[in-house]
Jmol script that loads the backbone (N, CA, C; Angstrom):
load data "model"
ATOM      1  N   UNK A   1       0.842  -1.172   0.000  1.00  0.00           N
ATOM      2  CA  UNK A   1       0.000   0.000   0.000  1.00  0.00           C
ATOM      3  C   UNK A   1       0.894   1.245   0.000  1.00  0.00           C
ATOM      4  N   UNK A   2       0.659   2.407  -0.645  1.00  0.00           N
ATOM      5  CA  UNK A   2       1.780   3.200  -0.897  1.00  0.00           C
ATOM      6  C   UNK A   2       0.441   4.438  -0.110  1.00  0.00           C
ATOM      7  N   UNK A   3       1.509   5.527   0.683  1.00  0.00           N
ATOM      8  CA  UNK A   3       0.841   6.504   1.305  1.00  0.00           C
ATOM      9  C   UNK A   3       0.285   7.872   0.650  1.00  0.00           C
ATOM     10  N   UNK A   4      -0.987   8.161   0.802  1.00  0.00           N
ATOM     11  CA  UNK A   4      -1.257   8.583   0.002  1.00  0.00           C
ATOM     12  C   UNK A   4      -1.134  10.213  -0.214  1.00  0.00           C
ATOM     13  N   UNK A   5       0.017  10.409   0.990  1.00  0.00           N
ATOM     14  CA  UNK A   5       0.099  11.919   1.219  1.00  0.00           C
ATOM     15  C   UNK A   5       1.329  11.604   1.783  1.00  0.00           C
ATOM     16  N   UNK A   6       2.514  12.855   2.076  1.00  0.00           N
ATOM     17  CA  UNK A   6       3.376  12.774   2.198  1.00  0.00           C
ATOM     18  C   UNK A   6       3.650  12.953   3.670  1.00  0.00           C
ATOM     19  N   UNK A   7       4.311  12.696   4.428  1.00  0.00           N
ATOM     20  CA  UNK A   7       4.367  12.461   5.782  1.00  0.00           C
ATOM     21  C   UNK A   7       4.276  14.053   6.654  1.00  0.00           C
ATOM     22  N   UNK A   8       3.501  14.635   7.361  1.00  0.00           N
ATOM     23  CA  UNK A   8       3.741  15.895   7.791  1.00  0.00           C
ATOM     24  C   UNK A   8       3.575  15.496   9.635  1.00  0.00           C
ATOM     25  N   UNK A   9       4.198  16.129   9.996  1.00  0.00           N
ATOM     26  CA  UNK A   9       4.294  15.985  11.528  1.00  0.00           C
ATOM     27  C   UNK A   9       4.140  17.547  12.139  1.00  0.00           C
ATOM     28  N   UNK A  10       4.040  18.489  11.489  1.00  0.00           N
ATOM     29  CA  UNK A  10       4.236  19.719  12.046  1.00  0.00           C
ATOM     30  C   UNK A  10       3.626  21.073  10.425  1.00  0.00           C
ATOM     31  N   UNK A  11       3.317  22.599  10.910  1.00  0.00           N
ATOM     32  CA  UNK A  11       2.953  22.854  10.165  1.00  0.00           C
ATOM     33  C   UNK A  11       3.778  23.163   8.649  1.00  0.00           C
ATOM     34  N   UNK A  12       5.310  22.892   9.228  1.00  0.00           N
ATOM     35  CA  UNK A  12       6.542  23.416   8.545  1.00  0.00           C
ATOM     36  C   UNK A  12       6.751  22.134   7.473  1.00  0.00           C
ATOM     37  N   UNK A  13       5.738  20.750   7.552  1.00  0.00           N
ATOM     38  CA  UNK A  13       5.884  19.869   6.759  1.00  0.00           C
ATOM     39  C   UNK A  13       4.751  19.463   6.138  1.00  0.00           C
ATOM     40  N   UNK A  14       3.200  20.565   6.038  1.00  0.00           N
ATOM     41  CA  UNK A  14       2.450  20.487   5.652  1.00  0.00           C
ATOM     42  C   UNK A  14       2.678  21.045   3.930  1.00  0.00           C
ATOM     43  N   UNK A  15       2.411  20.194   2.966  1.00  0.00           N
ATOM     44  CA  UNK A  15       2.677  20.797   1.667  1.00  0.00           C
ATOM     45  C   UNK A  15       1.138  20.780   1.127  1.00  0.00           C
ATOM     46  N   UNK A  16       0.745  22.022   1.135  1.00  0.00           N
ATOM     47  CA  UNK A  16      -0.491  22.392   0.044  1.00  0.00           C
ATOM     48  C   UNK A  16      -1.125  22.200  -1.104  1.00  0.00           C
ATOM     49  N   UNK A  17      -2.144  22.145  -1.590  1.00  0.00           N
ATOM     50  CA  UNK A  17      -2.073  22.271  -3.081  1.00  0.00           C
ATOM     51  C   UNK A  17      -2.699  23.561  -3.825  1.00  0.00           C
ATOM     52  N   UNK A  18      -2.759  24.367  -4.673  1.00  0.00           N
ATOM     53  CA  UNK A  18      -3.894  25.082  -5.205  1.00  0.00           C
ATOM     54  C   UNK A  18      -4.513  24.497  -6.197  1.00  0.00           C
ATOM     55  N   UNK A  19      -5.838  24.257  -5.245  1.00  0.00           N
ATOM     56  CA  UNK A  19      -6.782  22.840  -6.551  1.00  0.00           C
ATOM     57  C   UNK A  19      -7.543  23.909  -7.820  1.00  0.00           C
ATOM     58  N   UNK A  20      -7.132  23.231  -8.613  1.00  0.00           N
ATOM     59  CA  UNK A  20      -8.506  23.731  -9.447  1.00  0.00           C
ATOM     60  C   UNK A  20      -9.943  23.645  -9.377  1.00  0.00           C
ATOM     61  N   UNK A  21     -10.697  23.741  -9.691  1.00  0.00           N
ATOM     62  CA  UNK A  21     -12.033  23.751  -9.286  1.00  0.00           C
ATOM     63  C   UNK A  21     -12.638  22.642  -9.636  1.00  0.00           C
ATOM     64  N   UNK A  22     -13.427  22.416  -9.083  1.00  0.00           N
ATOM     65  CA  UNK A  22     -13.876  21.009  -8.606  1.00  0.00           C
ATOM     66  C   UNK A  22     -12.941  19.757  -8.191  1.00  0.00           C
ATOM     67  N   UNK A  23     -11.754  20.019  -7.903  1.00  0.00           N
ATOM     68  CA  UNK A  23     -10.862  19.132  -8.069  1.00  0.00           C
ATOM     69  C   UNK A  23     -10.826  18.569  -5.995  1.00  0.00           C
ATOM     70  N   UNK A  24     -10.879  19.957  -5.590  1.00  0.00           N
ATOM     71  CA  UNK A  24     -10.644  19.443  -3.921  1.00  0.00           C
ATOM     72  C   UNK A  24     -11.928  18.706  -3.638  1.00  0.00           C
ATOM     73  N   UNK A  25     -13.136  19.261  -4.289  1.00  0.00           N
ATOM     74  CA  UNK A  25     -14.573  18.282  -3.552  1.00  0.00           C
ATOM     75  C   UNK A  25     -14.486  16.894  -4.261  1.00  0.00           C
ATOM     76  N   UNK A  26     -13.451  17.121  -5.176  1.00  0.00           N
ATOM     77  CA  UNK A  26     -14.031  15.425  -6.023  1.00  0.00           C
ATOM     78  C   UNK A  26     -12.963  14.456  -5.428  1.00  0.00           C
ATOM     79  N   UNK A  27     -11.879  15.006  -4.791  1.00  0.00           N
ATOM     80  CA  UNK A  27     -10.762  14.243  -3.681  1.00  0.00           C
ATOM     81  C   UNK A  27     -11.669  13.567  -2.337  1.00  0.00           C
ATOM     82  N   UNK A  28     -12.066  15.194  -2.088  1.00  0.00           N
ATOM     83  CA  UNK A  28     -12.751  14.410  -0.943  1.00  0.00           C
ATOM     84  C   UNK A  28     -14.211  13.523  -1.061  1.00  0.00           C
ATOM     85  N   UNK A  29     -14.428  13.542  -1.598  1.00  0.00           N
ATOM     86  CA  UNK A  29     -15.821  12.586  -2.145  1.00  0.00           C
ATOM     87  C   UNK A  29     -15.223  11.347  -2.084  1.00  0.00           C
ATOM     88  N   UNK A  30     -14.310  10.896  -2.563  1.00  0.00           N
ATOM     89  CA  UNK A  30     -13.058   9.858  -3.066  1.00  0.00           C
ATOM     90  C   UNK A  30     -13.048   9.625  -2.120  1.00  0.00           C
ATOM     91  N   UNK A  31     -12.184  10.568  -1.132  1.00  0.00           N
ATOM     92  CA  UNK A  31     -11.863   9.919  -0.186  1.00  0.00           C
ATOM     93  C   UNK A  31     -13.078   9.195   1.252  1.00  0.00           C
ATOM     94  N   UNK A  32     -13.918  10.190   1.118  1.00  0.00           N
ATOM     95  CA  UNK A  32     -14.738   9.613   2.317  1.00  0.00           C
ATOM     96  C   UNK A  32     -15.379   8.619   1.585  1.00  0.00           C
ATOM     97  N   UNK A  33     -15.686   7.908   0.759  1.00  0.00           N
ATOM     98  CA  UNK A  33     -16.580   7.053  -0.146  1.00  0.00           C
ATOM     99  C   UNK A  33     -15.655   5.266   0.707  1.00  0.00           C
ATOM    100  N   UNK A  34     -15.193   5.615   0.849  1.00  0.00           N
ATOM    101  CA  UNK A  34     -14.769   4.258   1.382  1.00  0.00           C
ATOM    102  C   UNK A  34     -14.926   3.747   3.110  1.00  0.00           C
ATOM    103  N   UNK A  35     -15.462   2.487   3.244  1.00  0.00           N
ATOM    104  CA  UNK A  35     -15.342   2.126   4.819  1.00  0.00           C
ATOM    105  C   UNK A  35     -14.094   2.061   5.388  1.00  0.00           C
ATOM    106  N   UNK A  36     -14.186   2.689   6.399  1.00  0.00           N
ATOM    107  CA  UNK A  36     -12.835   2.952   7.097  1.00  0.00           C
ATOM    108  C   UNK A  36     -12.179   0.929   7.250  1.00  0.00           C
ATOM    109  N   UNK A  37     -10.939   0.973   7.804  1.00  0.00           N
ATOM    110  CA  UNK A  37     -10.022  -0.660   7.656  1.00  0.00           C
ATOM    111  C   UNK A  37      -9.957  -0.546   8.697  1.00  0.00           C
ATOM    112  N   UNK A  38      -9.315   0.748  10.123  1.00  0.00           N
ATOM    113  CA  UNK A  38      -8.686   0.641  11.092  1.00  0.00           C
ATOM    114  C   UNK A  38      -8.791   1.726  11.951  1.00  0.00           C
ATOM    115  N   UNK A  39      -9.460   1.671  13.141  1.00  0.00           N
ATOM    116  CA  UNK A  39      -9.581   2.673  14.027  1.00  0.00           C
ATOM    117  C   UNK A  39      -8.865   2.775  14.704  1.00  0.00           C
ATOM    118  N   UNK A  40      -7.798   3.966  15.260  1.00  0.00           N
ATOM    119  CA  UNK A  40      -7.313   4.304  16.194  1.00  0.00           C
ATOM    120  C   UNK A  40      -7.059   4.984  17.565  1.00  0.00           C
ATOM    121  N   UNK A  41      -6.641   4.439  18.811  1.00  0.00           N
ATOM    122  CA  UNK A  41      -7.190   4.741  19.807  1.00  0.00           C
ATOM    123  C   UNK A  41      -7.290   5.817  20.223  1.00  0.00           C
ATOM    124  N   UNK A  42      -7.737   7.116  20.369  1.00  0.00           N
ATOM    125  CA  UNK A  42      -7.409   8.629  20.261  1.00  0.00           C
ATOM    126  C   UNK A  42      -7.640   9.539  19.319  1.00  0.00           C
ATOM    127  N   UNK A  43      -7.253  10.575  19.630  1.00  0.00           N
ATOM    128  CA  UNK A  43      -7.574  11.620  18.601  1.00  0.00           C
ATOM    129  C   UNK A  43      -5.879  12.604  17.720  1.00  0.00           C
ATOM    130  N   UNK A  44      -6.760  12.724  16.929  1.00  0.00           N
ATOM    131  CA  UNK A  44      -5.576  13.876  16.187  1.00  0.00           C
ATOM    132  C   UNK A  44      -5.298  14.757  16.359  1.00  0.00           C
ATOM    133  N   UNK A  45      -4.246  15.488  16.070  1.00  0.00           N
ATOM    134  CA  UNK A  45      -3.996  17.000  16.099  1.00  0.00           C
ATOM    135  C   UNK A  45      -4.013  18.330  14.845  1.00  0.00           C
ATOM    136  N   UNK A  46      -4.905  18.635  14.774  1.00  0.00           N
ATOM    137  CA  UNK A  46      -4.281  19.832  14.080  1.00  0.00           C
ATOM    138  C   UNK A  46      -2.784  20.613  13.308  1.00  0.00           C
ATOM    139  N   UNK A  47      -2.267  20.055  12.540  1.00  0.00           N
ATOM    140  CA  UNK A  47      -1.068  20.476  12.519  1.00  0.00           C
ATOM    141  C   UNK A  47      -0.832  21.823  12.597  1.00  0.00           C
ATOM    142  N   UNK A  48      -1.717  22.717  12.152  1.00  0.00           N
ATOM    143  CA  UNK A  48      -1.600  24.018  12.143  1.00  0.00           C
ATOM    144  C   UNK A  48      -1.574  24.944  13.306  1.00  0.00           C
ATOM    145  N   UNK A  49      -3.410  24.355  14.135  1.00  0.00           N
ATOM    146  CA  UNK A  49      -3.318  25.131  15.115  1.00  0.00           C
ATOM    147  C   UNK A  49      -2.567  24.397  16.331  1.00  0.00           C
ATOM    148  N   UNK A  50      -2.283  23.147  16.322  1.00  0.00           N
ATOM    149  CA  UNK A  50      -1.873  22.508  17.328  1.00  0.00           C
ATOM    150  C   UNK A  50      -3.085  22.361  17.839  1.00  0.00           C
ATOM    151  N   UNK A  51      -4.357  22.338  17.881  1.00  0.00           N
ATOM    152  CA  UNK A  51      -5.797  22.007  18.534  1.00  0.00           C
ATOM    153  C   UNK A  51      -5.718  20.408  18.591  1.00  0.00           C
ATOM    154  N   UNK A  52      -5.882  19.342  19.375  1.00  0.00           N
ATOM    155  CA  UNK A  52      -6.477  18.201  19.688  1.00  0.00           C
ATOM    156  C   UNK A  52      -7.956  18.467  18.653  1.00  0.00           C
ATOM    157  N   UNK A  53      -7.916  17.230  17.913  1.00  0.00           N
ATOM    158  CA  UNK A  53      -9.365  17.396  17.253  1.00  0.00           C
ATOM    159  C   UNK A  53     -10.444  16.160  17.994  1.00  0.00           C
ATOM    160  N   UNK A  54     -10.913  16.488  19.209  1.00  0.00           N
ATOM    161  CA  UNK A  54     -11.657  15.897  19.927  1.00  0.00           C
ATOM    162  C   UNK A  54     -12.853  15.541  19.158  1.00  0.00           C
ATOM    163  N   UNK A  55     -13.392  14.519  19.009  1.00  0.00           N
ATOM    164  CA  UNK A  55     -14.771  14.174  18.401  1.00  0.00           C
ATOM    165  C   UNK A  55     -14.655  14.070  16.733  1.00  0.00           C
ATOM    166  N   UNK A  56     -13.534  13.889  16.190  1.00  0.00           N
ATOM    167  CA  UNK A  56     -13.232  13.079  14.910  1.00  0.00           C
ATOM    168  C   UNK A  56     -12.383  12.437  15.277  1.00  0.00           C
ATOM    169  N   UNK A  57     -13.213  11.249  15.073  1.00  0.00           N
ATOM    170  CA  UNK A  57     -12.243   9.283  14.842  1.00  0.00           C
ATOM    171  C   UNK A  57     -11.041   9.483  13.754  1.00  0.00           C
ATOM    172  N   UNK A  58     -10.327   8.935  14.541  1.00  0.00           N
ATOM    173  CA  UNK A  58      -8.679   8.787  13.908  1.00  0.00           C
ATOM    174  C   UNK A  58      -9.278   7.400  13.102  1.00  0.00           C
ATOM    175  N   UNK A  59      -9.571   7.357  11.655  1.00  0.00           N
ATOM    176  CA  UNK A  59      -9.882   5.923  10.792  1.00  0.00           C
ATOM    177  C   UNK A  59      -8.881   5.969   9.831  1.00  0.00           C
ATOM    178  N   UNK A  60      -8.342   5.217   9.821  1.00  0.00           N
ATOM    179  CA  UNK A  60      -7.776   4.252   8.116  1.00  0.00           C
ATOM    180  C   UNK A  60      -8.492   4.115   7.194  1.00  0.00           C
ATOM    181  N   UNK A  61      -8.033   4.627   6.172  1.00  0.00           N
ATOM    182  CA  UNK A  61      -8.491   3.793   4.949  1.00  0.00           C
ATOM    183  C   UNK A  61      -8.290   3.520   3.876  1.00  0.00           C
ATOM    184  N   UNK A  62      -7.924   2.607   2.701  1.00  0.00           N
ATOM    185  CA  UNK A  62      -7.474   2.340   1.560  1.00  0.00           C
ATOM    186  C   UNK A  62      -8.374   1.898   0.815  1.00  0.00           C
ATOM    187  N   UNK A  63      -7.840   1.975  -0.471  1.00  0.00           N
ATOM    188  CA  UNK A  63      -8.806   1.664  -2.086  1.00  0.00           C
ATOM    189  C   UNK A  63      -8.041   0.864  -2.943  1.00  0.00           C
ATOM    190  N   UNK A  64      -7.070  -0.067  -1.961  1.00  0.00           N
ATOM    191  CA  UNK A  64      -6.308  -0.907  -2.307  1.00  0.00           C
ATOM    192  C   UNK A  64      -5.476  -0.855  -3.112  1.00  0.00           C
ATOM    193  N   UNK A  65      -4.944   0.658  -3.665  1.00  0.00           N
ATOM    194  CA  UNK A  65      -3.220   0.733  -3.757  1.00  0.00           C
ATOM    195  C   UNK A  65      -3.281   2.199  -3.039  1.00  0.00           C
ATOM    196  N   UNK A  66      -3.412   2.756  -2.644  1.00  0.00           N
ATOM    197  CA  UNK A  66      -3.148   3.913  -1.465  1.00  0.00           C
ATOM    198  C   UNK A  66      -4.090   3.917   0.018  1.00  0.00           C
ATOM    199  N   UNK A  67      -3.291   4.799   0.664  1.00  0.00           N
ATOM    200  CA  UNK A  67      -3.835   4.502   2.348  1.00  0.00           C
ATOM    201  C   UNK A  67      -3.768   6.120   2.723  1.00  0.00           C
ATOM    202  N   UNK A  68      -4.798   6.091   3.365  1.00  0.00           N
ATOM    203  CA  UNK A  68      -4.489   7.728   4.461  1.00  0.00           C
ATOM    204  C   UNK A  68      -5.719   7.490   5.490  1.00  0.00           C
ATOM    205  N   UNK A  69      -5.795   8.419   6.157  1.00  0.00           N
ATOM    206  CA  UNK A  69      -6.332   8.456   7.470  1.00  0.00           C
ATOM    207  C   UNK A  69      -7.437   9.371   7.449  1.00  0.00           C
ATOM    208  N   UNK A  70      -8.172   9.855   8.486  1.00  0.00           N
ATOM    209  CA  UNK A  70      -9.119  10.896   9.039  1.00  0.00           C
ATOM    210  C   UNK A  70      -8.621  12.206   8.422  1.00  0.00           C
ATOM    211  N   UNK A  71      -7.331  12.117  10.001  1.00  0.00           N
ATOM    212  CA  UNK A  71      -6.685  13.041   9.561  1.00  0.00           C
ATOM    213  C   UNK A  71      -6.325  13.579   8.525  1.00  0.00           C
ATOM    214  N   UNK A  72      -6.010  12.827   7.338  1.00  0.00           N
ATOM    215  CA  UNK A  72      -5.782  13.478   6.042  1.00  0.00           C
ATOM    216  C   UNK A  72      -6.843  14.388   5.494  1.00  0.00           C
ATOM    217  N   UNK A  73      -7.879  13.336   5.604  1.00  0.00           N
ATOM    218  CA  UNK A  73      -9.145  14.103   5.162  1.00  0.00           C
ATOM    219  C   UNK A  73      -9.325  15.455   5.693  1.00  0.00           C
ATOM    220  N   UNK A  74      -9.373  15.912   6.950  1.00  0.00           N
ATOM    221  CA  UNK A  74      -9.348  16.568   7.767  1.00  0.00           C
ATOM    222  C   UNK A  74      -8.439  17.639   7.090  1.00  0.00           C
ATOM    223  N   UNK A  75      -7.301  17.624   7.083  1.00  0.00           N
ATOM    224  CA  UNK A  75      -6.034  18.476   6.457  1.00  0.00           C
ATOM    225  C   UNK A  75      -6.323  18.974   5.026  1.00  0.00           C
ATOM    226  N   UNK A  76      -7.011  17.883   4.500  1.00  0.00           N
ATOM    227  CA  UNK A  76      -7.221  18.228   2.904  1.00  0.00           C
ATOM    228  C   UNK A  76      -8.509  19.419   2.964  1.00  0.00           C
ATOM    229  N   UNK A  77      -9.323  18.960   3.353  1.00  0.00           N
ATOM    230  CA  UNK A  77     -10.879  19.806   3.538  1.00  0.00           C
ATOM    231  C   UNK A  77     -10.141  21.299   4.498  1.00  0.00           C
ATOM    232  N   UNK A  78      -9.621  21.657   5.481  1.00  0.00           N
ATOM    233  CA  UNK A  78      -8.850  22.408   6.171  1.00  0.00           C
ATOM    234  C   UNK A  78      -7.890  23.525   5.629  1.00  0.00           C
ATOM    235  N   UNK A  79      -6.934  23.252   4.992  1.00  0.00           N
ATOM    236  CA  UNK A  79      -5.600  23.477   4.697  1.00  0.00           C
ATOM    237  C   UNK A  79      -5.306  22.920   3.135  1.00  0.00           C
ATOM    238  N   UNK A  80      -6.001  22.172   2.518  1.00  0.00           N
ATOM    239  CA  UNK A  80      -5.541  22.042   0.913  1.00  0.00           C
ATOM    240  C   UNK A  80      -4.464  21.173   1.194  1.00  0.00           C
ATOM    241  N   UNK A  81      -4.501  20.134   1.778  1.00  0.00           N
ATOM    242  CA  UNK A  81      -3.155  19.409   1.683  1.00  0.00           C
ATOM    243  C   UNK A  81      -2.965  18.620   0.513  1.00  0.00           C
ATOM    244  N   UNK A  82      -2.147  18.403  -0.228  1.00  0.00           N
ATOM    245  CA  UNK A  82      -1.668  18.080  -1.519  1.00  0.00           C
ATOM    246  C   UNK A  82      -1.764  16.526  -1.022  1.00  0.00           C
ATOM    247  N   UNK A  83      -1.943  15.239  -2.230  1.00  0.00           N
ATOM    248  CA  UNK A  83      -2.042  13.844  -1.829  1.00  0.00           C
ATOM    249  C   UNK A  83      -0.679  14.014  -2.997  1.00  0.00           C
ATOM    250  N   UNK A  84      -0.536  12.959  -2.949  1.00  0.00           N
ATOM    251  CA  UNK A  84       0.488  12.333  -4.304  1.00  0.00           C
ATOM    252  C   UNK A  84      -0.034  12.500  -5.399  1.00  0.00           C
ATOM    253  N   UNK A  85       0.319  12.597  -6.708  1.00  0.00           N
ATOM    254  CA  UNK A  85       0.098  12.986  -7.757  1.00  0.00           C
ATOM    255  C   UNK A  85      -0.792  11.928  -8.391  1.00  0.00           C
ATOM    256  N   UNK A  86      -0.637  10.491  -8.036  1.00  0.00           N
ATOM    257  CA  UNK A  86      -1.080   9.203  -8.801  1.00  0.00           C
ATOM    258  C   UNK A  86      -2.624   9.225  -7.992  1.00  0.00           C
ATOM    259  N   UNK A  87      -2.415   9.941  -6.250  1.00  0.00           N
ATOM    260  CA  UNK A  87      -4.084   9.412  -5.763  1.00  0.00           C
ATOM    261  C   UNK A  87      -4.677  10.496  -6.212  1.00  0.00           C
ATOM    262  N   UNK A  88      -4.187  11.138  -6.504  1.00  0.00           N
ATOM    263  CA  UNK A  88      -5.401  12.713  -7.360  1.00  0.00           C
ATOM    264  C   UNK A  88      -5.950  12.472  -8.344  1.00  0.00           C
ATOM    265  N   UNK A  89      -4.672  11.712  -9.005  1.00  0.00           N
ATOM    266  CA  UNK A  89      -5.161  11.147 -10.734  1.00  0.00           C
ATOM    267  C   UNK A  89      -6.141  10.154 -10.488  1.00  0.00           C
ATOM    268  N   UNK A  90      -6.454   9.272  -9.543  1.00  0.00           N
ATOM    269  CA  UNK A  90      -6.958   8.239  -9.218  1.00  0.00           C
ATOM    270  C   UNK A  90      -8.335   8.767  -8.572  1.00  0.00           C
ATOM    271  N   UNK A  91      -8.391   9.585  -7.958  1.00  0.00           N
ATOM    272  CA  UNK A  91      -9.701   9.729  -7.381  1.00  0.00           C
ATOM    273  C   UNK A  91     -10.269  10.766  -8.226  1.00  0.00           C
ATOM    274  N   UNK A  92      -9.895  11.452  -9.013  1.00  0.00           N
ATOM    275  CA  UNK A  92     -10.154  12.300 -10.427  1.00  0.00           C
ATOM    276  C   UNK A  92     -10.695  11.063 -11.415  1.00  0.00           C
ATOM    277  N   UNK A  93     -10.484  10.416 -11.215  1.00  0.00           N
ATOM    278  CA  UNK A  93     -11.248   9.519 -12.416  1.00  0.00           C
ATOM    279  C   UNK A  93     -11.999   8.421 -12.187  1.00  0.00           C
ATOM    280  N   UNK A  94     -12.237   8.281 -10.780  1.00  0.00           N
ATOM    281  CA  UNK A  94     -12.993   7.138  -9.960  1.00  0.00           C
ATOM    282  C   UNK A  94     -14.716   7.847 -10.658  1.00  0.00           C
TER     283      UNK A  94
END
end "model"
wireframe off; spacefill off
backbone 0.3
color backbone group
């Protein structure tokens, strides 16, 4: 399974995208369209504000060649976080 966003731990490793139009709602459509694989015990953080995101489930999930999380979703809908070039192309044409 290859990741479907690039690893960010902080806001200094958050990489953006500027979507074209219709391009960020049709990611995230993509992305929430699938049943989560793996719940995790706790919650996420915010990379930006540093906020605990209390009351969104930390879930897994893949479409069986890429993987990302809540959190991603979260970051993408948030902040424009950029996925890899192949899951954009991929959920652009799902």
């Amino acid at each position: 399974m290859t990741d479907a966003f690039t690893d960010y731990e902080s806001k200094d490793d958050l990489v953006t995208r500027d979507y074209k139009s219709g391009e960020k709602e049709a990611l995230l459509s993509y992305m929430r369209s699938f049943r989560y694989d793996a719940v995790a015990a706790g919650f996420f953080d915010d990379v930006v504000t540093g906020e605990m995101k209390i009351g969104i489930d930390y879930l897994a999930f893949d479409d069986g060649i890429f993987s990302w999380t809540s959190r991603d979703t979260y970051h993408v809908e948030h902040y424009d976080l950029a996925p890899r070039d192949e899951f954009l192309a991929a959920a652009l044409a799902a």
